[in-house]
N, C-alpha and C positions, 0 to 999 in steps of 0.2 A: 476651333473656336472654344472647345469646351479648355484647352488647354491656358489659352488669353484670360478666357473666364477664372480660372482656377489663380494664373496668378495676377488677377487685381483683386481675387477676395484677400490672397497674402497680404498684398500691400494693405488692405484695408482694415485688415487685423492687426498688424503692427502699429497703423497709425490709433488706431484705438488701444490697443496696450500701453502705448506711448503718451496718451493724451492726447497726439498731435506731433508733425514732426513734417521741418522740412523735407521736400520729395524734389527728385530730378525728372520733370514732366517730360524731357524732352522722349524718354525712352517709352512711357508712359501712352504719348500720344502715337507713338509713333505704336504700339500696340495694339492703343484704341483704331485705329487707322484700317490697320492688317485686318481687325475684328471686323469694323464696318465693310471690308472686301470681302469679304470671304463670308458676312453675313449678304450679301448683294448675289455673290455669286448663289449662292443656294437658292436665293430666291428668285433667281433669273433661270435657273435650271428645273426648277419646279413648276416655273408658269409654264417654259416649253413641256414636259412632261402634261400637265393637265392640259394645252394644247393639244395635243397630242391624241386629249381622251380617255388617257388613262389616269383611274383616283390612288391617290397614294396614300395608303392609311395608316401607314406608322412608318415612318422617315428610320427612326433608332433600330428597326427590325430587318428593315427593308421590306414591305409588305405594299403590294401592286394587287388593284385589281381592275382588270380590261373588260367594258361592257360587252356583251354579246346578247343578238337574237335569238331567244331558240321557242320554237311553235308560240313566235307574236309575243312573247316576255324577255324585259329583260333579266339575265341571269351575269355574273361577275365570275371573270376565269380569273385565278388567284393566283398569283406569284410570292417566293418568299425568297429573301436572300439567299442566296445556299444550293437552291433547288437547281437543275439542271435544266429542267423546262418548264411549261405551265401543264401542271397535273393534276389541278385543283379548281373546282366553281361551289360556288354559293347564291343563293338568293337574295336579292337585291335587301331583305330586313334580317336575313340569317345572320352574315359576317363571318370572321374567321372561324368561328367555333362551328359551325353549320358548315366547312367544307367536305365536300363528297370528289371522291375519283370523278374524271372525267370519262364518260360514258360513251357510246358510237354517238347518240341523240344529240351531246352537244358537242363531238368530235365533228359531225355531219355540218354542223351549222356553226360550223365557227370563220368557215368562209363566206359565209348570208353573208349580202348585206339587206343593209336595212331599203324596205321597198317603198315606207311611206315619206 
């Protein structure tokens, strides 16, 4: 997308340098098109993700965080693009900067489920 995006700002700077200038829509649309799929598709793969349960907190990072119980709170196990597993939690107002190792306490309880 970001690439679609990149060339209708071209075009659009042309036609403003220009004044104005006949354009061949047919490629055009056919661009805008690709963009609307591939904008659908994201967001089709995002609803299942947040189905799923899991929040997704920065799309551009790849930054995941999967609720869990631990002693009756909830706590957020953190994933980051890159990372090999989930090795990271934080507190549900903490966020990324507040990630701590994962501990026995919340290794213990990350198969709870929820009882209420």
């Amino acid at each position: 997308m970001d690439e679609i995006d990149a060339r209708f700002r071209e075009v659009n700077q042309r036609v403003l340098m220009h004044g104005g200038m006949l354009l061949d829509i047919v490629p055009l649309a056919k661009l805008r098109a690709e963009r609307d799929k591939l904008n659908q598709a994201v967001a089709d793969t995002m609803a299942e993700i947040t189905a799923m349960g899991v929040q997704v907190k920065d799309i551009n990072i790849g930054l995941l965080d999967f609720p869990c119980v631990v002693d009756g709170k909830v706590v957020l196990l953190c994933w980051r693009l890159g990372e090999e597993t989930i090795n990271y939690w934080h507190g549900v107002e903490e966020g990324f900067v507040g990630r701590k190792l994962i501990d026995a306490r919340i290794s213990n309880a990350r198969g709870r489920k929820k009882t209420q």
